[in-house]
VOPAGU-2260 file (C-alpha; in pm, 1 decimal, decimal comma):
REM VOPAGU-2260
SITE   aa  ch    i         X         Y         Z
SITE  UNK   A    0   -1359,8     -63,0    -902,9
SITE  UNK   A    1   -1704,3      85,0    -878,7
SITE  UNK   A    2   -2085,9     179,6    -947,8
SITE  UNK   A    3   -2320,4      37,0    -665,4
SITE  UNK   A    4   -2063,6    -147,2    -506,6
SITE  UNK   A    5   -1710,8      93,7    -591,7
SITE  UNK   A    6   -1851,0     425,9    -510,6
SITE  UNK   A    7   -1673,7     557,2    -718,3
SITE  UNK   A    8   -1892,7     525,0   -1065,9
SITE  UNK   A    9   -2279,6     472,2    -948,2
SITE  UNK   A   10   -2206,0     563,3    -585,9
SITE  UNK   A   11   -1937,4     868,8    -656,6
SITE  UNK   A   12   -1691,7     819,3    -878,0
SITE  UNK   A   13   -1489,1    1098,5    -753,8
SITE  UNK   A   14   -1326,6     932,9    -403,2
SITE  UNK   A   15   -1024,8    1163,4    -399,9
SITE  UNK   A   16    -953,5    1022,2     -94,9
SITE  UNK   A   17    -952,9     664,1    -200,1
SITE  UNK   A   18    -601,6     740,6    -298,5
SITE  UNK   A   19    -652,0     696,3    -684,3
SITE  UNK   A   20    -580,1    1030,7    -838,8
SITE  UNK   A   21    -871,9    1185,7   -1019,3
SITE  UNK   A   22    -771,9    1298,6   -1391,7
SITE  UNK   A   23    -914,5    1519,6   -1610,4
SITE  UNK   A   24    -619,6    1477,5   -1876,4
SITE  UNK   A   25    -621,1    1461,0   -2203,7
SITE  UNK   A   26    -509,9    1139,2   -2422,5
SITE  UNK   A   27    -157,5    1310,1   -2358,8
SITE  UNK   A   28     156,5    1235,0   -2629,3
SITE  UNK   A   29     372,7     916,4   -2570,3
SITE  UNK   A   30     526,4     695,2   -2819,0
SITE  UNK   A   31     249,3     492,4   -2833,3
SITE  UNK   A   32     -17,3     766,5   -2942,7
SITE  UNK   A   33     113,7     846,9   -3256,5
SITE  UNK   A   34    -222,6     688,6   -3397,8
SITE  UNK   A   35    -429,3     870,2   -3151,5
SITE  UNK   A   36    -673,1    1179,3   -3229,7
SITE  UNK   A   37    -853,0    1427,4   -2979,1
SITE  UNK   A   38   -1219,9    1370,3   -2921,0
SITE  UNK   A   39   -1466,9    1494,9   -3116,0
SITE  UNK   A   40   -1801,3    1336,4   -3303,2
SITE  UNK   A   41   -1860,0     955,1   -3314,9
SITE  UNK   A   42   -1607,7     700,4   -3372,7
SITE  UNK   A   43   -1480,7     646,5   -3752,7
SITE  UNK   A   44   -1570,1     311,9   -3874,1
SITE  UNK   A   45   -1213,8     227,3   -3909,9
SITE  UNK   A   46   -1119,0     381,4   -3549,2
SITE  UNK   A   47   -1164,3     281,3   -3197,0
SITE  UNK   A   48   -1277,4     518,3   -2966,9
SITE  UNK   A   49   -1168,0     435,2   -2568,1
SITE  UNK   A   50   -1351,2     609,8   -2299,5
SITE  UNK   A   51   -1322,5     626,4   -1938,4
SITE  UNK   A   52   -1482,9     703,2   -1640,6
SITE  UNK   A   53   -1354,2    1019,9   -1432,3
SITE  UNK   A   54   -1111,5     885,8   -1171,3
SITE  UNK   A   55    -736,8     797,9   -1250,8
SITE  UNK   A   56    -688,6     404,8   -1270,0
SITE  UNK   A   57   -1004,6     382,6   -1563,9
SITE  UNK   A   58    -785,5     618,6   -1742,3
SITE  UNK   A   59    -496,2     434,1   -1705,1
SITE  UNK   A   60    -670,6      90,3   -1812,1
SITE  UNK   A   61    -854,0     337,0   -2129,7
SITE  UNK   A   62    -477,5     417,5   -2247,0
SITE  UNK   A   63    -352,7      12,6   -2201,6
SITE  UNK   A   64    -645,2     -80,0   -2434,2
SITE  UNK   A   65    -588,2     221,9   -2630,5
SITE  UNK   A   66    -217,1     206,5   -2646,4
SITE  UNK   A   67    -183,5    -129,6   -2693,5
SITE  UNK   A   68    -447,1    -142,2   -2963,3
SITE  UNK   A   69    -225,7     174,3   -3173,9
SITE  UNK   A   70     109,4     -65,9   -3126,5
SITE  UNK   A   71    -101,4    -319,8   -3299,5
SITE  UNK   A   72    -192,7    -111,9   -3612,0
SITE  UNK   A   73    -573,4     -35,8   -3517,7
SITE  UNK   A   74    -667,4     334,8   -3506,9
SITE  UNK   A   75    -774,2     451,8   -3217,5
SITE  UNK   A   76    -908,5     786,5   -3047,0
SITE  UNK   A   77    -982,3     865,2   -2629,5
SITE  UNK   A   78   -1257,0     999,5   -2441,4
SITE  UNK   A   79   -1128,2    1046,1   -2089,7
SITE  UNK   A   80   -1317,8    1113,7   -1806,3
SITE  UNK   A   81   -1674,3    1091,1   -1971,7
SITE  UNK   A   82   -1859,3    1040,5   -1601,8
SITE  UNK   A   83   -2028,0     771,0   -1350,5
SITE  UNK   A   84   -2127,0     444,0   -1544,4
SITE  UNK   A   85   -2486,2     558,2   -1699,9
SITE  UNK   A   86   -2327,2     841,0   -1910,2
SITE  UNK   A   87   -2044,2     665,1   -2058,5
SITE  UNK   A   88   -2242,4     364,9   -2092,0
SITE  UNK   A   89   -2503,1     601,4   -2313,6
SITE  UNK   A   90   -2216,6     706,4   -2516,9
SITE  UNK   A   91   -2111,5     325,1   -2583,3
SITE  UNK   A   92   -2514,0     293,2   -2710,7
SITE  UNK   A   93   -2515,4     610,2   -2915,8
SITE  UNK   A   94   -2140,7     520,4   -3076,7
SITE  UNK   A   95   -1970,2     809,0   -2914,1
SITE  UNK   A   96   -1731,2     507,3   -2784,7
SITE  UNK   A   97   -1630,8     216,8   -2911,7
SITE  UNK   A   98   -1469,2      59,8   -2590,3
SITE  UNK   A   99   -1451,1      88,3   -2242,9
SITE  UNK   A  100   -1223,4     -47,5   -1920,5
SITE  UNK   A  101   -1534,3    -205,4   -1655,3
SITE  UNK   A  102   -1574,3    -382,1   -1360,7
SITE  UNK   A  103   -1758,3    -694,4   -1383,7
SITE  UNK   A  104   -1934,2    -684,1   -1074,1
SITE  UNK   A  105   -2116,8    -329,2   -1107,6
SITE  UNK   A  106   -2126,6    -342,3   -1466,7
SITE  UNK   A  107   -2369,1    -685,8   -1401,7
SITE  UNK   A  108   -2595,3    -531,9   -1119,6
SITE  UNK   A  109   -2572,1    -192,7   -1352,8
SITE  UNK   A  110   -2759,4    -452,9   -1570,5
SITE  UNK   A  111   -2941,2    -734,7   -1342,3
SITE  UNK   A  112   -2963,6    -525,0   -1017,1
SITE  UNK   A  113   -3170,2    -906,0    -892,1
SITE  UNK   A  114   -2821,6   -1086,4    -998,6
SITE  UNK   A  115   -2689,4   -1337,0    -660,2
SITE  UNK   A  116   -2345,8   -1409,1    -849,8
SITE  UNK   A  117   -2077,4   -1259,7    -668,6
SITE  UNK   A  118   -1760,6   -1571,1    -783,1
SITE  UNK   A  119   -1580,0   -1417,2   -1086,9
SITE  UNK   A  120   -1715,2   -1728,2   -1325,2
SITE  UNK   A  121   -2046,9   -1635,0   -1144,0
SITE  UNK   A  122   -1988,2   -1287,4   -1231,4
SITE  UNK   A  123   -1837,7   -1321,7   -1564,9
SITE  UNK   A  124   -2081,7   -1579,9   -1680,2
SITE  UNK   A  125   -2436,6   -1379,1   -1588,0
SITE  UNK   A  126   -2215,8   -1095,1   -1712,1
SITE  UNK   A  127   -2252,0   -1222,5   -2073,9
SITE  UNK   A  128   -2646,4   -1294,6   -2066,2
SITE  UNK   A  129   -2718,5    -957,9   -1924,8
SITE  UNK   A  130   -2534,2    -752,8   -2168,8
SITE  UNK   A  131   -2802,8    -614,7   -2415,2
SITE  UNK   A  132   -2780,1    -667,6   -2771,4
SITE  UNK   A  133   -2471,9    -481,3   -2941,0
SITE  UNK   A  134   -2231,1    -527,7   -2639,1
SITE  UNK   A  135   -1995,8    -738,1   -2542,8
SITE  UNK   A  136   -1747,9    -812,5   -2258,0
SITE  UNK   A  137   -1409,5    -985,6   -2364,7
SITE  UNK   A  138   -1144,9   -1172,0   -2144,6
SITE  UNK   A  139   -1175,2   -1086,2   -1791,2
SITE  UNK   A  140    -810,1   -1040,0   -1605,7
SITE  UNK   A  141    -723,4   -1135,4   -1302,2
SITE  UNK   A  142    -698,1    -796,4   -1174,7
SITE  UNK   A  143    -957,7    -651,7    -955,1
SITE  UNK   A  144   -1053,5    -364,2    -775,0
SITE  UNK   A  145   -1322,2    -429,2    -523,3
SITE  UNK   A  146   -1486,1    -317,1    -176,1
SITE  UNK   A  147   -1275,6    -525,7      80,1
SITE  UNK   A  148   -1220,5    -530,3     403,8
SITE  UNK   A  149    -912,1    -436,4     619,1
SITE  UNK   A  150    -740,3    -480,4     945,3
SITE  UNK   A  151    -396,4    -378,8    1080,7
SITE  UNK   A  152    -147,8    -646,2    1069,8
SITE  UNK   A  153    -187,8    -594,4    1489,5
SITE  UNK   A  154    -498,3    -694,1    1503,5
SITE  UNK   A  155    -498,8   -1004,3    1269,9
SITE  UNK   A  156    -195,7   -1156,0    1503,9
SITE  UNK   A  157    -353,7   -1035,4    1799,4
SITE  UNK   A  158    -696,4   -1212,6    1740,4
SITE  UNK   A  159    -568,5   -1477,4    1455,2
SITE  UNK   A  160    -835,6   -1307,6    1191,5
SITE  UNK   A  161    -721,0   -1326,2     828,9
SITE  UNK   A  162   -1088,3   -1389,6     717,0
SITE  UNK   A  163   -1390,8   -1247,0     768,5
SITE  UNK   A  164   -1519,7   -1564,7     908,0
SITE  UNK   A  165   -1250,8   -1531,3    1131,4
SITE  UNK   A  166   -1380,6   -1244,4    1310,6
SITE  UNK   A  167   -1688,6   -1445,1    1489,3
SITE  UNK   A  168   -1355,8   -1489,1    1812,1
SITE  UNK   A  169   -1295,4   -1190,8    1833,4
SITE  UNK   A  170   -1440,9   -1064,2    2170,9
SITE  UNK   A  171   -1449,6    -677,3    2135,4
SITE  UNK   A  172   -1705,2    -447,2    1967,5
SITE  UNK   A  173   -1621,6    -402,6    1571,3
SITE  UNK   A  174   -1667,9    -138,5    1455,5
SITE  UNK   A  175   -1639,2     -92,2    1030,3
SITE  UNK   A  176   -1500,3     273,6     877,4
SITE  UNK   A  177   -1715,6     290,2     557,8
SITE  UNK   A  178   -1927,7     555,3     379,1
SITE  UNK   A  179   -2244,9     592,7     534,8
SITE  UNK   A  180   -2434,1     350,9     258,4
SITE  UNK   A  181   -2265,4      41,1     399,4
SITE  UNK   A  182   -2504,1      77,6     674,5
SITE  UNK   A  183   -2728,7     -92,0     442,7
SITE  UNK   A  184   -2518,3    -257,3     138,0
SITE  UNK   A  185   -2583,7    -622,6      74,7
SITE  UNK   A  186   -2230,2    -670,9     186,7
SITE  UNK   A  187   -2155,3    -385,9     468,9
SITE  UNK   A  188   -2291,1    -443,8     775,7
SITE  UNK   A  189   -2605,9    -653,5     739,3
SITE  UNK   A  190   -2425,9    -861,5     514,5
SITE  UNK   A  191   -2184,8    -933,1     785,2
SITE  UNK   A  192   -2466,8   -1077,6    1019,9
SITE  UNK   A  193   -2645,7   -1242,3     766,0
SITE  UNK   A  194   -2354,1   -1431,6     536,0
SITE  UNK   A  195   -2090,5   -1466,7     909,5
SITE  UNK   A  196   -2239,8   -1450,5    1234,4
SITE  UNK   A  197   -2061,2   -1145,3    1280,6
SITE  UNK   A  198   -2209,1    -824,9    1462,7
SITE  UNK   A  199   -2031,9    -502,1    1389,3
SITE  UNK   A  200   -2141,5    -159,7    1369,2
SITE  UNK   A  201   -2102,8     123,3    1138,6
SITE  UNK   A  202   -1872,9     423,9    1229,1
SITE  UNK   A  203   -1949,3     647,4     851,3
SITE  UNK   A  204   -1661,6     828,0     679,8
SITE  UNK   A  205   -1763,9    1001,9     397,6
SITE  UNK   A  206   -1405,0     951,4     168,3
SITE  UNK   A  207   -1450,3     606,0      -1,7
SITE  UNK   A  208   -1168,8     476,6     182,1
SITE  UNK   A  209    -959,5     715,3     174,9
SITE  UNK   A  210    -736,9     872,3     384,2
SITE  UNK   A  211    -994,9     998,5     691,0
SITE  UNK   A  212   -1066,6     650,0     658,3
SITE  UNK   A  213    -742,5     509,3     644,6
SITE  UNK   A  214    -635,8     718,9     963,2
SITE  UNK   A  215    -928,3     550,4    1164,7
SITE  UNK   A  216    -798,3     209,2    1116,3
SITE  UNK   A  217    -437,0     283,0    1178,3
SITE  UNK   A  218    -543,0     462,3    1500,0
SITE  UNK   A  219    -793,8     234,7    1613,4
SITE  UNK   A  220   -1073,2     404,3    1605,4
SITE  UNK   A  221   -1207,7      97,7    1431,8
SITE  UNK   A  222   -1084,8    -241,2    1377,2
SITE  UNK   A  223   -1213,8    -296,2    1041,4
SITE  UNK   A  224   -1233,9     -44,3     722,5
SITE  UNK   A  225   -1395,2     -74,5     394,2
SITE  UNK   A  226   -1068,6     -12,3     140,7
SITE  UNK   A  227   -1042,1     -60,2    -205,5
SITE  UNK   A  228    -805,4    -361,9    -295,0
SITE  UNK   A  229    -616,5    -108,5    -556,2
SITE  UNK   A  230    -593,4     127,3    -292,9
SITE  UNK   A  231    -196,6     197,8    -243,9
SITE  UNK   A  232    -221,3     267,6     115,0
SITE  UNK   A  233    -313,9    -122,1     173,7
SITE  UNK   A  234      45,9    -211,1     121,5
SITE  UNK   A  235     203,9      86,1     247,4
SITE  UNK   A  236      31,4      17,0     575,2
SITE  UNK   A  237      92,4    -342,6     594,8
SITE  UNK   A  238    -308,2    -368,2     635,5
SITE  UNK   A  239    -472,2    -703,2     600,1
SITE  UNK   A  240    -708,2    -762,5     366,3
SITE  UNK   A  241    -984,5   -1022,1     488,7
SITE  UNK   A  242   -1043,2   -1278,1     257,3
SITE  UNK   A  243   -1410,2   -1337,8     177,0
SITE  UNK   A  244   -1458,8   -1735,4     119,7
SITE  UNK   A  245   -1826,9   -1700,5      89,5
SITE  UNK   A  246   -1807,4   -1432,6    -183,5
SITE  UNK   A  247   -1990,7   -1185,1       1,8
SITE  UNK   A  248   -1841,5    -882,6    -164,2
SITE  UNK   A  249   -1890,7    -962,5    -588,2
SITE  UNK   A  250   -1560,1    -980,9    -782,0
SITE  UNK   A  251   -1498,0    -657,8    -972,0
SITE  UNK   A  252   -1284,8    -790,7   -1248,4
SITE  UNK   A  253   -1120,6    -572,0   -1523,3
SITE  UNK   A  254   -1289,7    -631,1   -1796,6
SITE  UNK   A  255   -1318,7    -454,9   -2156,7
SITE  UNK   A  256   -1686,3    -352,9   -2266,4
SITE  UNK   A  257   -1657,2    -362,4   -2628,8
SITE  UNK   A  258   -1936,9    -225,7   -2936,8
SITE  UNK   A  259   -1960,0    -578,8   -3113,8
SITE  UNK   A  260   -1906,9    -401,4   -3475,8
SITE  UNK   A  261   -1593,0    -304,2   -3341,8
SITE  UNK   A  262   -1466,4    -619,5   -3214,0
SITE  UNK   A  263   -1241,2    -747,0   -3520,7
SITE  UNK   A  264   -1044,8   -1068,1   -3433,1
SITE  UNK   A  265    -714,8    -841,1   -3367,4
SITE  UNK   A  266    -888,8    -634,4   -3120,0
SITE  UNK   A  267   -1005,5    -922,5   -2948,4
SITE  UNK   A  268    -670,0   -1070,9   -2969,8
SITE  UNK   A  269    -489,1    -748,4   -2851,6
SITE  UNK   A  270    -733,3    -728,8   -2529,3
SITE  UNK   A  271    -762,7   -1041,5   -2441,7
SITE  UNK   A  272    -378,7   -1055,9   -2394,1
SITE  UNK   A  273    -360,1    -705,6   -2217,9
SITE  UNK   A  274    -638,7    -913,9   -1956,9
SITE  UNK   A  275    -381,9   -1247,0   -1943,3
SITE  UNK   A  276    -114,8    -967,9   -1862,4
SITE  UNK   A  277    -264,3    -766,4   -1589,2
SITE  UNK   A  278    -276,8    -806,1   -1216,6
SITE  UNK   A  279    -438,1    -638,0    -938,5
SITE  UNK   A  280     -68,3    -625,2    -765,3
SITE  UNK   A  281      -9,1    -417,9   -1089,9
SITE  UNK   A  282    -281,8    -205,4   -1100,8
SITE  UNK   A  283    -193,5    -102,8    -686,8
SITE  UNK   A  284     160,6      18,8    -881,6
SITE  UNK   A  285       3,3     207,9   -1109,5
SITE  UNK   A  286    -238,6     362,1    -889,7
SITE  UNK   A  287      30,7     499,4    -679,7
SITE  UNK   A  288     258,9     619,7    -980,2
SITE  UNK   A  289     -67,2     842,3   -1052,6
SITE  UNK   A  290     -57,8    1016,9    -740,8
SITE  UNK   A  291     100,4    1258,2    -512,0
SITE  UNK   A  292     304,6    1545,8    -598,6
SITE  UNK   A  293     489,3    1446,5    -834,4
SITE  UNK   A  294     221,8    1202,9   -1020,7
SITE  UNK   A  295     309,6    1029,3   -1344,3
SITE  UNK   A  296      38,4    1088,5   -1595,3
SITE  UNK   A  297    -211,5     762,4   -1716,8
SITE  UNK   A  298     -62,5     790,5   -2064,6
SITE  UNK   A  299     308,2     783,2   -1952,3
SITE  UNK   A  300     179,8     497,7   -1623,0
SITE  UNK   A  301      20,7     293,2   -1925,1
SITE  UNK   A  302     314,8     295,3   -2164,6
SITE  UNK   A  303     548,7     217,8   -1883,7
SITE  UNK   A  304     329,0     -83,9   -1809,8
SITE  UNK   A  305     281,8    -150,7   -2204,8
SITE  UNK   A  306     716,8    -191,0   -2243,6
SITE  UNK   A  307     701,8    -425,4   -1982,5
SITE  UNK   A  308     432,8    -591,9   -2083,8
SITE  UNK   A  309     474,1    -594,4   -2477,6
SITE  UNK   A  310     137,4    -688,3   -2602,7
SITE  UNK   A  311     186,4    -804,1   -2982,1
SITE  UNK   A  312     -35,9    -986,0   -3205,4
């Protein structure tokens, strides 16, 4: 989901065009936050305090862990929508939080900006040594929400391209729809060259793959666009996402940042099986039940995913 590679925590969190709805909500009431408090001070030593970052699907994860954590007996208390990765990640040092929903890709180069693992083992493992003292990561899940990028369905039959490897055929200018930074990102355009063969230019859109952006691609103002692999509009526009077999682009798994003093066997236990549970096909759902007009709020998209998922230790 985000810092140096997202944009949306290190590199501007707040992508209201990326199609995942900023929120600014409270914890909100649902049957699971019976156990829940507003915020206030530090954390209790017998509560859990969840934060998030400011943009709607770390909310979301914040009340899975949260909720799922209250079902389970454990105390808990939110902080939504603290900021971009160096605040919140202050108020996990100073005890403000307890817990927090990352991405294991920026939260590793947040830490080891020299790091060259970019597999999820890669990731997950260097993950663990850079972590200073005090913190710790838990069970990654499967789901991720990464940089990727996308073609229309038209031109991966047109030119066979399903992989970015794949685009070396192709025999017209690319050109990439991507903030203005991928210009020089590791794994934007020079990383194209360097890791594929593959030439392209940069045509900037300043909305984090968003809609402006998502417009270019569908009207072919470019043939390739940097969208995030949560992003809803992916599957409503039957876009192709370009698989990546030389792990160009880091994985961004979900993964829970934890205070070790906090990090009883249940709670482990509780998030390790909200990790086994969750997908990135799931977190594309939730993403679009949190926006649009009539928007379902992260507590109510969490609990919704919590009955179908019942996570019980």
């Amino acid at each position: 989901m985000f810092g140096s590679t997202k944009g949306r925590i290190a590199a501007g969190v707040l992508a209201a065009g990326a199609l995942i709805a900023l929120s600014a909500c409270s914890s909100g009431g649902g049957a699971f936050n019976s156990s829940t408090s507003g915020s206030g001070g530090g954390s209790s030593s017998d509560t859990i305090t969840v934060g998030s970052a400011a943009f709607g699907e770390n909310e979301i994860l914040m009340q899975i862990y949260g909720q799922a954590l209250a079902a389970n007996g454990v105390k808990v208390s939110y902080k939504p929508s603290i900021g971009q990765r160096d605040v919140y990640l202050k108020a996990l040092q100073d005890g403000s939080i307890d817990l927090v929903p990352e991405y294991s890709g920026n939260l590793l180069q947040f830490y080891n900006k020299t790091s060259t693992a970019s597999s999820s083992a890669d990731v997950y493992a260097a993950l663990n040594d850079a972590l200073p003292k005090g913190f710790e990561v838990l069970d990654q899940a499967k789901a991720q929400d990464a940089d990727a990028y996308n073609v229309t369905k038209e031109f991966s039959d047109k030119y066979g391209v399903t992989s970015l490897e794949d685009l070396k055929k192709v025999t017209v200018p690319l050109t990439v729809g991507a903030n203005p930074e991928f210009a020089t990102r590791p794994y934007g355009i020079p990383g194209l060259k360097s890791a594929y063969g593959v030439t392209a230019t940069l045509t900037p859109i300043s909305d984090s793959g968003g809609p402006l952006t998502v417009a270019a691609l569908k009207n072919g103002s470019v043939q390739l666009a940097d969208i995030y692999t949560t992003t809803p509009a992916i599957k409503d526009n039957g876009f192709v996402v370009l698989k990546d077999p030389k792990n160009l682009i880091a994985a961004q798994n979900i993964v829970p940042l934890i205070n070790s003093k906090k990090a009883s066997d249940k709670v482990k236990s509780v998030l390790n099986k909200v990790s086994a549970e969750l997908t990135t096909d799931d977190l594309i759902t939730m993403n679009s039940e949190n926006q649009g007009a009539s928007k379902t709020q992260p507590d109510a998209v969490a609990q919704k995913w919590l009955q179908e998922h019942p996570i019980k230790v």
